[in-house]
mmCIF file as Biopython writes it, N, C-alpha, C and O atoms, coordinates in Angstrom:
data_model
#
loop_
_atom_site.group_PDB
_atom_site.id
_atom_site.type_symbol
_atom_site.label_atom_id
_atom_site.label_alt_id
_atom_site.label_comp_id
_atom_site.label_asym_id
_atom_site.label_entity_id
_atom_site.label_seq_id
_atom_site.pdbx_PDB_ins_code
_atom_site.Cartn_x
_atom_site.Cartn_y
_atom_site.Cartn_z
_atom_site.occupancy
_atom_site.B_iso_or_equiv
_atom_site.auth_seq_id
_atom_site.auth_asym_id
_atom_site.pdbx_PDB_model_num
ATOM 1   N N  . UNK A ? 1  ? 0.838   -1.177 0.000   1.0 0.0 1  A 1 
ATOM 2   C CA . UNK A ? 1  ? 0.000   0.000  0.000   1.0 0.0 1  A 1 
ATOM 3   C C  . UNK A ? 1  ? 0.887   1.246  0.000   1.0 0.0 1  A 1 
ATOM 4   O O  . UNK A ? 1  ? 1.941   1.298  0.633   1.0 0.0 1  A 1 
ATOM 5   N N  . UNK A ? 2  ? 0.436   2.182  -0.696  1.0 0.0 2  A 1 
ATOM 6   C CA . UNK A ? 2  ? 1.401   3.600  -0.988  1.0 0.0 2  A 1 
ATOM 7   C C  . UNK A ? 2  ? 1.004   4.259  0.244   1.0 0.0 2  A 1 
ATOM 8   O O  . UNK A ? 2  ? 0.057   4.053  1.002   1.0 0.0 2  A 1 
ATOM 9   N N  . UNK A ? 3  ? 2.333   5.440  0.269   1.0 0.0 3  A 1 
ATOM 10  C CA . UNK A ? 3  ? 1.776   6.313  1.646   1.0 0.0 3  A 1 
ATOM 11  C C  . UNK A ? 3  ? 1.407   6.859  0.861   1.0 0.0 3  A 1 
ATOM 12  O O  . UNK A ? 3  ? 1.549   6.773  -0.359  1.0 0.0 3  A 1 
ATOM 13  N N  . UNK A ? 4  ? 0.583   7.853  1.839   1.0 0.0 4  A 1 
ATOM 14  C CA . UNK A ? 4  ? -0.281  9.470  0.689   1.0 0.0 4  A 1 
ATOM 15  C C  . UNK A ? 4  ? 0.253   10.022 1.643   1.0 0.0 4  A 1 
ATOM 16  O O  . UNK A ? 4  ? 0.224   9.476  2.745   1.0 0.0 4  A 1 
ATOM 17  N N  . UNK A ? 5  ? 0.857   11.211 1.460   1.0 0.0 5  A 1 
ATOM 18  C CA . UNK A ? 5  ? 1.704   12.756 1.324   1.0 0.0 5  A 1 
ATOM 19  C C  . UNK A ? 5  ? 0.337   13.585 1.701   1.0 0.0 5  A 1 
ATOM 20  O O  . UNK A ? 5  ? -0.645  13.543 0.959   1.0 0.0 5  A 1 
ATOM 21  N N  . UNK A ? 6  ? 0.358   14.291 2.837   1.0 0.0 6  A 1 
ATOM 22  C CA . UNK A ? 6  ? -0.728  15.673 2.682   1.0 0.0 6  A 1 
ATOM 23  C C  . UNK A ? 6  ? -0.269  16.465 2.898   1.0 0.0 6  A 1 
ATOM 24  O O  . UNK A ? 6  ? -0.904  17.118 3.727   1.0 0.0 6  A 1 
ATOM 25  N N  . UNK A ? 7  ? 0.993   17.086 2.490   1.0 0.0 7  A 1 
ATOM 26  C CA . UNK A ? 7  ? 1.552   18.409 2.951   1.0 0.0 7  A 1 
ATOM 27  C C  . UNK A ? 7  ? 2.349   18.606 1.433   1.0 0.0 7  A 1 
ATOM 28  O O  . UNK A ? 7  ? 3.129   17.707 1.119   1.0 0.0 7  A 1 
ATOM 29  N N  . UNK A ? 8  ? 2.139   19.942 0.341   1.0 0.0 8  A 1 
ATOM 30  C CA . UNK A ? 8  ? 2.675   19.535 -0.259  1.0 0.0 8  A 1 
ATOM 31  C C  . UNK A ? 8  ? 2.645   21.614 -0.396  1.0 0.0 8  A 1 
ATOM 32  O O  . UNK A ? 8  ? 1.932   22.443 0.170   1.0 0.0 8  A 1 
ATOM 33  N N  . UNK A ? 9  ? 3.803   21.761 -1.431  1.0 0.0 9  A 1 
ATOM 34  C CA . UNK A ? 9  ? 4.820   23.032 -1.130  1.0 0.0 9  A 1 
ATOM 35  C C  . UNK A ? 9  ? 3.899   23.691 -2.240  1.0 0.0 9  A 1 
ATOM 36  O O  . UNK A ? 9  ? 4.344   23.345 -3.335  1.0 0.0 9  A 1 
ATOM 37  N N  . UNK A ? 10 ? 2.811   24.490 -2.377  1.0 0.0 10 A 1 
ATOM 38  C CA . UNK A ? 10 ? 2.188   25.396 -3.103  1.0 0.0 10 A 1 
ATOM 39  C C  . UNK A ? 10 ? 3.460   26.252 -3.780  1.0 0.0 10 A 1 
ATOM 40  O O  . UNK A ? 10 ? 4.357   26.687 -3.058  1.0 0.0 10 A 1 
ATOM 41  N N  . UNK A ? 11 ? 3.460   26.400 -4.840  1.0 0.0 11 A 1 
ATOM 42  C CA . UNK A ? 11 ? 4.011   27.886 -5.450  1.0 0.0 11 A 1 
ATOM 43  C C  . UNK A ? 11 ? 3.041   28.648 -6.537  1.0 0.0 11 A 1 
ATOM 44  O O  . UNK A ? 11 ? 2.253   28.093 -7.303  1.0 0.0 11 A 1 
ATOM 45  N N  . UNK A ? 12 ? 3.319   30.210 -6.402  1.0 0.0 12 A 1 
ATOM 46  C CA . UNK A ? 12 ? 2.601   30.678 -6.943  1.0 0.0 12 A 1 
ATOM 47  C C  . UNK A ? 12 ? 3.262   31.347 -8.254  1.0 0.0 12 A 1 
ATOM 48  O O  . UNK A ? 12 ? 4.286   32.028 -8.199  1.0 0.0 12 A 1 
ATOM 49  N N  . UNK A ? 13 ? 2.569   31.077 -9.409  1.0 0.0 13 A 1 
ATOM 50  C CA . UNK A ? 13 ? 3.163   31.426 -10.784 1.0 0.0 13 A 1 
ATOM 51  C C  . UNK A ? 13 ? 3.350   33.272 -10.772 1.0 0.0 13 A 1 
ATOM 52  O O  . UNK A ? 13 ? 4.248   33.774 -11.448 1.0 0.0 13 A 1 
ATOM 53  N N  . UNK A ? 14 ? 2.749   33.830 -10.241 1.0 0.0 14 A 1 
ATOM 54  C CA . UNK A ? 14 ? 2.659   35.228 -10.401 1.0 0.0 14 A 1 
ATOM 55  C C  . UNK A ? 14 ? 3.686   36.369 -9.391  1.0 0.0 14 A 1 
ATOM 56  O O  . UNK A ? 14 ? 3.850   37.579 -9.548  1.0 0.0 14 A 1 
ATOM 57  N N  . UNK A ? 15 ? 4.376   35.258 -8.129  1.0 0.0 15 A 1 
ATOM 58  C CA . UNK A ? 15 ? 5.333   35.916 -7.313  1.0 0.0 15 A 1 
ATOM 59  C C  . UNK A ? 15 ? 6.133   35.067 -6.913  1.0 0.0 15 A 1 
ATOM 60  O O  . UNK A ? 15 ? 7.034   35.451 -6.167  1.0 0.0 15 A 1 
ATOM 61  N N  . UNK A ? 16 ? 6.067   33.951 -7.207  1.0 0.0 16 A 1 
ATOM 62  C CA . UNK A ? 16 ? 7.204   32.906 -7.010  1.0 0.0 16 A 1 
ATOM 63  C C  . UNK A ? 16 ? 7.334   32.161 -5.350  1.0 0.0 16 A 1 
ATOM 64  O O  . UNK A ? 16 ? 7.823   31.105 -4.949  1.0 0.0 16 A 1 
ATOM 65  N N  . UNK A ? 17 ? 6.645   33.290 -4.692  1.0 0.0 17 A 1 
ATOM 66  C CA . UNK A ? 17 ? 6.111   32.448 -3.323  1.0 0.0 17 A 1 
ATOM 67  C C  . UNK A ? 17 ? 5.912   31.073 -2.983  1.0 0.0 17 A 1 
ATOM 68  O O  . UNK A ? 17 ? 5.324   30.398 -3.828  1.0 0.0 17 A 1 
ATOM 69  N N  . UNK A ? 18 ? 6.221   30.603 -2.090  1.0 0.0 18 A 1 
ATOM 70  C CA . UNK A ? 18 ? 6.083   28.738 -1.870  1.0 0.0 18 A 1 
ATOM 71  C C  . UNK A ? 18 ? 5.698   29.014 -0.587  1.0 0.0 18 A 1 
ATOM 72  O O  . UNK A ? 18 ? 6.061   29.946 0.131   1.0 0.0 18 A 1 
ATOM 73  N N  . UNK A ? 19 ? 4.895   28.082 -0.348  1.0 0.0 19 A 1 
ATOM 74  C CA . UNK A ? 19 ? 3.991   28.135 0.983   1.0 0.0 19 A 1 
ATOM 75  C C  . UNK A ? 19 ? 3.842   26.536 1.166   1.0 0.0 19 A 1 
ATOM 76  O O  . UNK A ? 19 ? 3.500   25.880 0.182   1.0 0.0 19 A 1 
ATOM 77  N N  . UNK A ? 20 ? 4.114   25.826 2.524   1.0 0.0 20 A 1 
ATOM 78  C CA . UNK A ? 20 ? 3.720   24.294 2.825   1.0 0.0 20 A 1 
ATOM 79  C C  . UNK A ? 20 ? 2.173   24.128 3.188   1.0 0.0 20 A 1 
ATOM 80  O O  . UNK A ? 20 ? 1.720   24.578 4.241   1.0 0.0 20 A 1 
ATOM 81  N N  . UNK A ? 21 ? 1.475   23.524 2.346   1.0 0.0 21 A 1 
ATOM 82  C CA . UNK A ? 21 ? -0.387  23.748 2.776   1.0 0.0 21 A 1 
ATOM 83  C C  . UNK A ? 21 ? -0.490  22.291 3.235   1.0 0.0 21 A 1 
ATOM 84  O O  . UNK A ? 21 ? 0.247   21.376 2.868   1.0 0.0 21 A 1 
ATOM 85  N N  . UNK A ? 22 ? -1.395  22.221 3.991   1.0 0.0 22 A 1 
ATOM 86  C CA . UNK A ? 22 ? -1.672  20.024 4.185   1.0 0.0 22 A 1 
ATOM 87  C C  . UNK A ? 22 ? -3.238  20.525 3.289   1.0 0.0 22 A 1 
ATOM 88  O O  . UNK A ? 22 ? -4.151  21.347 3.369   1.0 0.0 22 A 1 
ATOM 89  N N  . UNK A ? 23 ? -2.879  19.670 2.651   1.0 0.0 23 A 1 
ATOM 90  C CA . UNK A ? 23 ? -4.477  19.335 1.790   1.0 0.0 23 A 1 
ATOM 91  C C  . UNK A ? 23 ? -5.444  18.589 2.519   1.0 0.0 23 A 1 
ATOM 92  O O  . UNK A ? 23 ? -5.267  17.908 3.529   1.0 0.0 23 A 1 
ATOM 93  N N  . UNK A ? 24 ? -7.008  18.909 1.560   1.0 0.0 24 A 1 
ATOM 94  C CA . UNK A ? 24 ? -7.924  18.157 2.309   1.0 0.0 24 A 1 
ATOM 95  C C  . UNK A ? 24 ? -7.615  17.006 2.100   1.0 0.0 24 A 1 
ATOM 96  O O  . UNK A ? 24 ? -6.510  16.613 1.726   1.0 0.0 24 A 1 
ATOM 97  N N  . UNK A ? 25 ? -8.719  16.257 2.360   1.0 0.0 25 A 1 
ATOM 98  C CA . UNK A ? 25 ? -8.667  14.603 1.943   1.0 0.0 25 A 1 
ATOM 99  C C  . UNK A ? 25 ? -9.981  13.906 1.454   1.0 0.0 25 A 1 
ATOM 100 O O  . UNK A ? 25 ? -10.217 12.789 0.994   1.0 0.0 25 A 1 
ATOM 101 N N  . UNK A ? 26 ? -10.835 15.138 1.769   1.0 0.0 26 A 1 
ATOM 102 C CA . UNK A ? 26 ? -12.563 14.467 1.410   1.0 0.0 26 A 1 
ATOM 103 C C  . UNK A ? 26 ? -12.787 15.799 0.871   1.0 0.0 26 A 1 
ATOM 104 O O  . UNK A ? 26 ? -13.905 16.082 1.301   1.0 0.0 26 A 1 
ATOM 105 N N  . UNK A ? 27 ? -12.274 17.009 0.017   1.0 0.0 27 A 1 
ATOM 106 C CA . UNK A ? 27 ? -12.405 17.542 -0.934  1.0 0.0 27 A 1 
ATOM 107 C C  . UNK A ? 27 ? -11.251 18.726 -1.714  1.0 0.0 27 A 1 
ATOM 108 O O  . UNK A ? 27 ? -10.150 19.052 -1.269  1.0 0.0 27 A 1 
ATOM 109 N N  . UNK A ? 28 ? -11.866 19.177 -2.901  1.0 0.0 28 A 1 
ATOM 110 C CA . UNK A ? 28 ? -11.210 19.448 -3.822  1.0 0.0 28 A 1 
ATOM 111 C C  . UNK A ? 28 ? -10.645 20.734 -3.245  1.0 0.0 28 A 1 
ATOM 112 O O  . UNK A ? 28 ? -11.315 21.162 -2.305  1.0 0.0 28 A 1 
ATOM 113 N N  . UNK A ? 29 ? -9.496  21.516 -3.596  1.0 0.0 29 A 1 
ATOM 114 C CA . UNK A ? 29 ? -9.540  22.644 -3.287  1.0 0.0 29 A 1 
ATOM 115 C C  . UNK A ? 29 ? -8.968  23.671 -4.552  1.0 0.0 29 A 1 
ATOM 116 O O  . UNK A ? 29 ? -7.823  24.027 -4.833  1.0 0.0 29 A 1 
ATOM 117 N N  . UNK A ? 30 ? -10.416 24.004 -5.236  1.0 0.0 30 A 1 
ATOM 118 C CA . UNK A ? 30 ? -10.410 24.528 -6.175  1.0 0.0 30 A 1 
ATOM 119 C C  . UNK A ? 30 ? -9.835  26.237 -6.121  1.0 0.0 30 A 1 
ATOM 120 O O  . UNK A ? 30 ? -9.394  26.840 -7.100  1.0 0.0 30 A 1 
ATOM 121 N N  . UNK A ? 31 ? -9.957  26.727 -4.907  1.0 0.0 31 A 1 
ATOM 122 C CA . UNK A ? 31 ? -9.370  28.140 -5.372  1.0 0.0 31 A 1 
ATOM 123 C C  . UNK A ? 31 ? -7.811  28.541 -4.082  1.0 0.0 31 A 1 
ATOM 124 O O  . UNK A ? 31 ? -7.616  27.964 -3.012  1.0 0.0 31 A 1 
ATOM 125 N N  . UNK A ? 32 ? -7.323  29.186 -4.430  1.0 0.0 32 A 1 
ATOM 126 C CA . UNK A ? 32 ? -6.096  29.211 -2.941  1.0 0.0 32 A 1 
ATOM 127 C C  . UNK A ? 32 ? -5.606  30.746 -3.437  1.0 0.0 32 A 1 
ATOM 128 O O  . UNK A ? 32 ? -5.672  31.207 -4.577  1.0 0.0 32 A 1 
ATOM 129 N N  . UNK A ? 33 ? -5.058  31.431 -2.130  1.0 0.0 33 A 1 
ATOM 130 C CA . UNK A ? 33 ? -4.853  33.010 -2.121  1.0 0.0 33 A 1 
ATOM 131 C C  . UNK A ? 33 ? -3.488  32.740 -1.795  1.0 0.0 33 A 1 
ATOM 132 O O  . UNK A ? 33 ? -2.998  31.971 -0.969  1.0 0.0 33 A 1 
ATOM 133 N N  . UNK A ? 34 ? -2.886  33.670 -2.756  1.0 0.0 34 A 1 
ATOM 134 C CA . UNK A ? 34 ? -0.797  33.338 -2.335  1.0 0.0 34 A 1 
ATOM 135 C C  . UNK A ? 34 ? -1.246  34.221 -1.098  1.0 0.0 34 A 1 
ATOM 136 O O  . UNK A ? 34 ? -1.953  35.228 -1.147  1.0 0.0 34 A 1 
ATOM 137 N N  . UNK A ? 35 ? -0.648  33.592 0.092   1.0 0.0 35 A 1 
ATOM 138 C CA . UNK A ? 35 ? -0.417  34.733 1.133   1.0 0.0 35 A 1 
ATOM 139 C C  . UNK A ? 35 ? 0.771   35.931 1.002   1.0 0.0 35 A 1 
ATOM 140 O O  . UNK A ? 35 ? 1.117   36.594 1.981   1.0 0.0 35 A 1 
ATOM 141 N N  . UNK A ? 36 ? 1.304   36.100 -0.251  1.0 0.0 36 A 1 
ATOM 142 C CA . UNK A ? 36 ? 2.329   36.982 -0.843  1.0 0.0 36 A 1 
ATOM 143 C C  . UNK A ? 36 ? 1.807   38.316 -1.130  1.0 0.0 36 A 1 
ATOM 144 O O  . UNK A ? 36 ? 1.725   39.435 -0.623  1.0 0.0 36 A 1 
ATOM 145 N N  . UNK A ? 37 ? 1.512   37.709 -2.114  1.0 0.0 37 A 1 
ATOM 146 C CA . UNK A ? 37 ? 0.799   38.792 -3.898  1.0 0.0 37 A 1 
ATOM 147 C C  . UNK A ? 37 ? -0.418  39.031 -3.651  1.0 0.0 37 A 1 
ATOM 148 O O  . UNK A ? 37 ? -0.836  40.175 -3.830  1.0 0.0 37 A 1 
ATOM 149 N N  . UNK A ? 38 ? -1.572  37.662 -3.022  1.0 0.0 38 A 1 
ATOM 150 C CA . UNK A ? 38 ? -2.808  38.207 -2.952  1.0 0.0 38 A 1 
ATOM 151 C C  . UNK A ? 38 ? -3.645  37.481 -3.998  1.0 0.0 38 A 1 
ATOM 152 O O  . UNK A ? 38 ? -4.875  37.516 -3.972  1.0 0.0 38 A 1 
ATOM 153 N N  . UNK A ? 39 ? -2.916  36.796 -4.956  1.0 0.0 39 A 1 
ATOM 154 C CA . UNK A ? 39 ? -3.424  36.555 -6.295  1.0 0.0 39 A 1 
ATOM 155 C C  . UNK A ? 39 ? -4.355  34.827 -5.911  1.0 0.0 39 A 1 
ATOM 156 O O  . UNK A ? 39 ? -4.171  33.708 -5.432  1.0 0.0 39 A 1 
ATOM 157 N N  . UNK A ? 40 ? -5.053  35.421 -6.341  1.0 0.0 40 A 1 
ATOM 158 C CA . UNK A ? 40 ? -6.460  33.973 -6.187  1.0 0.0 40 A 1 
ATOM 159 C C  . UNK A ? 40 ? -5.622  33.016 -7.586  1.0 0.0 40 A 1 
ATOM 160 O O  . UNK A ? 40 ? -5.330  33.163 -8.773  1.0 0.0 40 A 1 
ATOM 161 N N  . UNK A ? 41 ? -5.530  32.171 -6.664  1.0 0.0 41 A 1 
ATOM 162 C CA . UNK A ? 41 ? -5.224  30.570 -8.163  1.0 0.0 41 A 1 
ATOM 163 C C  . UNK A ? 41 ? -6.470  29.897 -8.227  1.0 0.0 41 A 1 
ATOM 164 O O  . UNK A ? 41 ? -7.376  29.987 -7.399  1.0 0.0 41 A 1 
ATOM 165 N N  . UNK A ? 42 ? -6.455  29.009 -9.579  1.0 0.0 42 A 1 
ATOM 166 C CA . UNK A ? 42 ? -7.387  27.824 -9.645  1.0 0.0 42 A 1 
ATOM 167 C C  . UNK A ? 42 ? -6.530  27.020 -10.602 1.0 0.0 42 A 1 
ATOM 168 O O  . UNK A ? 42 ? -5.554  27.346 -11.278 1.0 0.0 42 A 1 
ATOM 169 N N  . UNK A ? 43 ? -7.120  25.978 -10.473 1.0 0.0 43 A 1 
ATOM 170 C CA . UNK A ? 43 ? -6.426  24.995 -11.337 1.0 0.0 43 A 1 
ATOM 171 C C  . UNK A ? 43 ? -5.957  25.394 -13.040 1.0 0.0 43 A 1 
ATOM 172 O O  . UNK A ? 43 ? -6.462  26.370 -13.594 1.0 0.0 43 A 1 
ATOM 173 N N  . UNK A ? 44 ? -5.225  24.750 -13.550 1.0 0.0 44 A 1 
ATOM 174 C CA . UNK A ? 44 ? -4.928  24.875 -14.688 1.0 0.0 44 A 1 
ATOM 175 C C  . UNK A ? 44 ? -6.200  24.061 -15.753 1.0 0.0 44 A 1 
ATOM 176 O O  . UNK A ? 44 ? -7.264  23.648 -15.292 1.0 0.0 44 A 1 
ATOM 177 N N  . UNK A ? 45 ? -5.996  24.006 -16.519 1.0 0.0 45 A 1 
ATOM 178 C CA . UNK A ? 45 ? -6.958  23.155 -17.113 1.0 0.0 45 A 1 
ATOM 179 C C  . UNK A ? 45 ? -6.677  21.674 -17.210 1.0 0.0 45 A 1 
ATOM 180 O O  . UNK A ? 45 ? -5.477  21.401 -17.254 1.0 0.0 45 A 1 
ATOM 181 N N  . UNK A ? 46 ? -7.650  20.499 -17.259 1.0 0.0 46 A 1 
ATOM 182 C CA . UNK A ? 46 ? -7.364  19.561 -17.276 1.0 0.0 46 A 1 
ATOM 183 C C  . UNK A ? 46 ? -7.190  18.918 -15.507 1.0 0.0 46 A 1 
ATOM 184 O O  . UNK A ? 46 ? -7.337  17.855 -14.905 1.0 0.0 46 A 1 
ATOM 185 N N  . UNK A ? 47 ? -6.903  19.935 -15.303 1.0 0.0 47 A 1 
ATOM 186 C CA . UNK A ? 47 ? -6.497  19.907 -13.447 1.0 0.0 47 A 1 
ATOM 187 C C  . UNK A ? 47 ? -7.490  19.861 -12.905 1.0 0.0 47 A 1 
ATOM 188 O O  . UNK A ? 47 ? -8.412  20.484 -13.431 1.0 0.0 47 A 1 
ATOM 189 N N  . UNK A ? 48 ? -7.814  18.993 -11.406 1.0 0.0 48 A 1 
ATOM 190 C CA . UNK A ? 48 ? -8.611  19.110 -10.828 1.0 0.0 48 A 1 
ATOM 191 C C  . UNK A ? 48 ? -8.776  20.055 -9.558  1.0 0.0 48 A 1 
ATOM 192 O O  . UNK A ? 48 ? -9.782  20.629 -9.142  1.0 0.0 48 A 1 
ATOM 193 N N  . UNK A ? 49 ? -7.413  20.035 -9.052  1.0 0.0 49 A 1 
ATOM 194 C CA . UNK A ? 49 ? -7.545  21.294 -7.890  1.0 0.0 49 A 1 
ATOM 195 C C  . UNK A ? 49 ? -6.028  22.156 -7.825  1.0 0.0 49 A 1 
ATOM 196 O O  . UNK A ? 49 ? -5.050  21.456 -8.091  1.0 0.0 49 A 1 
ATOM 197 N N  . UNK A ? 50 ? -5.811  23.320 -7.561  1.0 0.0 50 A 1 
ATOM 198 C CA . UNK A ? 50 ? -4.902  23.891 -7.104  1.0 0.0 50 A 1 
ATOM 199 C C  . UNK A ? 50 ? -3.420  23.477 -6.671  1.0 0.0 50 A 1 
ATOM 200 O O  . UNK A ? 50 ? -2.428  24.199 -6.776  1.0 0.0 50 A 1 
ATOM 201 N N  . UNK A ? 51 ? -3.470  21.826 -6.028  1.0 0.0 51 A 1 
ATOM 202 C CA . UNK A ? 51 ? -2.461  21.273 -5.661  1.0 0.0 51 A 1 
ATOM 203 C C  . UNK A ? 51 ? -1.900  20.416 -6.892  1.0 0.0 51 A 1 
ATOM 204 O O  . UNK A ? 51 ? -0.672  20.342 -6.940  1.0 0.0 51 A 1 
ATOM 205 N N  . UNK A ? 52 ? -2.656  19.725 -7.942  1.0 0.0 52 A 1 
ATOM 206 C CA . UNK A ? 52 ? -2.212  19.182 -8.757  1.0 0.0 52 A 1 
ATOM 207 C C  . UNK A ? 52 ? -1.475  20.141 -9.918  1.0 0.0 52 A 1 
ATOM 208 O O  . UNK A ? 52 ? -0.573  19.817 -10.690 1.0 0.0 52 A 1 
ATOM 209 N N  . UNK A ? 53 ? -2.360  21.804 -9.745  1.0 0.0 53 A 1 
ATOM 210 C CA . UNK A ? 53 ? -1.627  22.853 -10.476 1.0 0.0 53 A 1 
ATOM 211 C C  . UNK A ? 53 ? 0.480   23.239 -10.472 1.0 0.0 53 A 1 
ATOM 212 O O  . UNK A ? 53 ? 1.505   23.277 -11.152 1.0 0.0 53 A 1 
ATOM 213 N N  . UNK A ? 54 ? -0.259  23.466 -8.809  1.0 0.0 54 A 1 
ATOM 214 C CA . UNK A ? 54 ? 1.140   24.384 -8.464  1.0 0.0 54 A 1 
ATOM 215 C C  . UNK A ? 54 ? 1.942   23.644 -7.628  1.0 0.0 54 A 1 
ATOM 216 O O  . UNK A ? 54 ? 3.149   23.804 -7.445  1.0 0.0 54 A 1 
ATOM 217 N N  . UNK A ? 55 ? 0.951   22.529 -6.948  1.0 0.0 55 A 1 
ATOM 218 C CA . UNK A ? 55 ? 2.219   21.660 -5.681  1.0 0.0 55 A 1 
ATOM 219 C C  . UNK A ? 55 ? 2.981   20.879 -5.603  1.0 0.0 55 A 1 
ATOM 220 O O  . UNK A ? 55 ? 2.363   19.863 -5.922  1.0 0.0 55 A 1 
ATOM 221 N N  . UNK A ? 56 ? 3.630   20.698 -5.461  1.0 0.0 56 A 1 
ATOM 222 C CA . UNK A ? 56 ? 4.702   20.113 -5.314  1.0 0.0 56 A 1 
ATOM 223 C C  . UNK A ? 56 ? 4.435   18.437 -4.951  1.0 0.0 56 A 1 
ATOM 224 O O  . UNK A ? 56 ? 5.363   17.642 -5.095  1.0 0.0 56 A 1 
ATOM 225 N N  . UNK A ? 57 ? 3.748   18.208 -4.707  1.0 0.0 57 A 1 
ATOM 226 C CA . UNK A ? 57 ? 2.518   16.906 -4.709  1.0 0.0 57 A 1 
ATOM 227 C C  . UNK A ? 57 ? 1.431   17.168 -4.926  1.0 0.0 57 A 1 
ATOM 228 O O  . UNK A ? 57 ? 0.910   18.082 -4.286  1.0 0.0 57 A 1 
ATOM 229 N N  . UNK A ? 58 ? 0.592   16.355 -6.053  1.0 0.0 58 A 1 
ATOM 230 C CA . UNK A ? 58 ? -1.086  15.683 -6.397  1.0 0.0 58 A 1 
ATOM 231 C C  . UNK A ? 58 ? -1.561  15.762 -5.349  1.0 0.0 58 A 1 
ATOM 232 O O  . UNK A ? 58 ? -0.842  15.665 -4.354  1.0 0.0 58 A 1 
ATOM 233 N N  . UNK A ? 59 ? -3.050  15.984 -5.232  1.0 0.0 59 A 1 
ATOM 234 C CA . UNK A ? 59 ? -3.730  15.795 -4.290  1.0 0.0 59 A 1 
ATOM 235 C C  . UNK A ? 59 ? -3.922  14.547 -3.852  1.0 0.0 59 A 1 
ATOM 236 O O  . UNK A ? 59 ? -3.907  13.699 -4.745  1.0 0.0 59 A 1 
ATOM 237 N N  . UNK A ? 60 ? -4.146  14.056 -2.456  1.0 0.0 60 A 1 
ATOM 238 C CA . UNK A ? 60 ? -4.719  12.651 -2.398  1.0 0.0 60 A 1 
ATOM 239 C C  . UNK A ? 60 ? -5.841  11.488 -3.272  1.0 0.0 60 A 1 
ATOM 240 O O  . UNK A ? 60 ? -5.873  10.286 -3.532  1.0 0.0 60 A 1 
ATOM 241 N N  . UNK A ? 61 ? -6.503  12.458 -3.454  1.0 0.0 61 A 1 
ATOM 242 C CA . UNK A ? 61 ? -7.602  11.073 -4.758  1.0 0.0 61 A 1 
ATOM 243 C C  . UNK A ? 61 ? -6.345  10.955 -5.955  1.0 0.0 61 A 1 
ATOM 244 O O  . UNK A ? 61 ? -6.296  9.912  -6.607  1.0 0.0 61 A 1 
ATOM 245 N N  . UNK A ? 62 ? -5.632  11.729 -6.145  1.0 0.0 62 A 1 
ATOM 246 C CA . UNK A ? 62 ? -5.121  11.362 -7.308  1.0 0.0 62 A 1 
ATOM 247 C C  . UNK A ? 62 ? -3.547  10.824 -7.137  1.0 0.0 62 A 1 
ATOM 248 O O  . UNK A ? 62 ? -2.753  10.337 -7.941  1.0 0.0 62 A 1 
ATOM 249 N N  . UNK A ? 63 ? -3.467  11.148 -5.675  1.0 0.0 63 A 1 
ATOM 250 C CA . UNK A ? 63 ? -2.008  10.131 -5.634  1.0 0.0 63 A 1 
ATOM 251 C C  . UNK A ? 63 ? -2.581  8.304  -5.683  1.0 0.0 63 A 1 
ATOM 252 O O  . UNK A ? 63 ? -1.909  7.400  -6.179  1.0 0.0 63 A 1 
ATOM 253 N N  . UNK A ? 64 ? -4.026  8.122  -5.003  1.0 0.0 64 A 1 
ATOM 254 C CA . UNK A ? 64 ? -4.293  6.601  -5.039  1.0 0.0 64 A 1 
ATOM 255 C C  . UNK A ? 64 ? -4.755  6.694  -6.386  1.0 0.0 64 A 1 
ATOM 256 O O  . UNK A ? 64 ? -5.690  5.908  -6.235  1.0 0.0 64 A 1 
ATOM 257 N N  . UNK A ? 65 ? -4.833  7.004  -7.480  1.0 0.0 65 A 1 
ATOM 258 C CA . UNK A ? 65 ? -5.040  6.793  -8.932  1.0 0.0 65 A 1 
ATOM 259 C C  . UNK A ? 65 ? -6.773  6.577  -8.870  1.0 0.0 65 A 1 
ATOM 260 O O  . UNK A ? 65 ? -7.467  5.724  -9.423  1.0 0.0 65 A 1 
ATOM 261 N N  . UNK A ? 66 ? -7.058  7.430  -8.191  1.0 0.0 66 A 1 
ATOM 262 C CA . UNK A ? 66 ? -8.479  8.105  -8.132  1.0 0.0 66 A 1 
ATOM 263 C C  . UNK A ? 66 ? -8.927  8.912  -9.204  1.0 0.0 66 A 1 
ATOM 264 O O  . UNK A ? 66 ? -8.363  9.791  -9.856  1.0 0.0 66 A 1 
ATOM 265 N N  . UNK A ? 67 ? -10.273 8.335  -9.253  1.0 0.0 67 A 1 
ATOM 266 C CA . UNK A ? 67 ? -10.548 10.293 -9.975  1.0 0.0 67 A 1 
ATOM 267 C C  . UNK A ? 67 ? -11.044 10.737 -8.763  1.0 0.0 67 A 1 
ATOM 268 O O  . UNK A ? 67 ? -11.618 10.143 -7.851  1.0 0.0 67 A 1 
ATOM 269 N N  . UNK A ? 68 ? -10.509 12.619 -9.019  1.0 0.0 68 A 1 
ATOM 270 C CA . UNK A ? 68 ? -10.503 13.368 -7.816  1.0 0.0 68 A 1 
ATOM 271 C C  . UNK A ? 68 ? -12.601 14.113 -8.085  1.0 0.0 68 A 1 
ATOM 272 O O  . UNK A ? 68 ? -13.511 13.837 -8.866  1.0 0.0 68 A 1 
ATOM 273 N N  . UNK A ? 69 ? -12.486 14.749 -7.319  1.0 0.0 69 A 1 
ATOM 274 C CA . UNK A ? 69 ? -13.572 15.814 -7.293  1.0 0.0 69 A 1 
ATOM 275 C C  . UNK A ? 69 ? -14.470 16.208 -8.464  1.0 0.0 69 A 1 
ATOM 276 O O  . UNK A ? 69 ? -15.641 16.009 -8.786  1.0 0.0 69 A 1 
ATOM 277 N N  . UNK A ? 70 ? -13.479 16.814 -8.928  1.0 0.0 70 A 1 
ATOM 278 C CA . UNK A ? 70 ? -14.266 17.501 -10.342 1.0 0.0 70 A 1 
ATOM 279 C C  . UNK A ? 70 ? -14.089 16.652 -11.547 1.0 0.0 70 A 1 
ATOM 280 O O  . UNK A ? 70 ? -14.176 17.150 -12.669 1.0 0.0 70 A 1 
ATOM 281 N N  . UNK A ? 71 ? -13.889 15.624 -11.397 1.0 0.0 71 A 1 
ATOM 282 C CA . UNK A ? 71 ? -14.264 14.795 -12.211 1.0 0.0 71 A 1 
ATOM 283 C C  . UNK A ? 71 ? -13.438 14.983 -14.046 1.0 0.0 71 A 1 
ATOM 284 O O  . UNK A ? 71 ? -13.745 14.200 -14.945 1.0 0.0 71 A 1 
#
């Protein structure tokens, strides 16, 4: 059985900021505020949440080869 990771290093494309977030685990987290810049993220496309965007680890549904949230 794999471990799952819930702490994974956010960076933000618009100030270069890195922040350590623990993700949920029973949902998506579609929007996140750099505590830097201010700048609201959402996923990229194709992406299901914010962490699979910018973090430095997948979210949990999708480290167990889940589909996540938004489907």
């Amino acid at each position: 059985m794999n471990t799952i990771i819930l702490e994974s290093k956010i960076t933000c494309p618009h100030c270069g900021h890195t922040e350590t977030e623990t993700m949920p685990t029973d949902a998506c987290q579609f929007f996140y505020e750099c505590r830097s810049c201010g700048t609201l993220l959402k996923p990229k496309p194709g992406d299901c949440c914010v962490f699979c965007s910018y973090g430095s680890v997948k979210c949990p549904p999708i480290q167990q080869h889940n589909s996540c949230c938004a489907g």
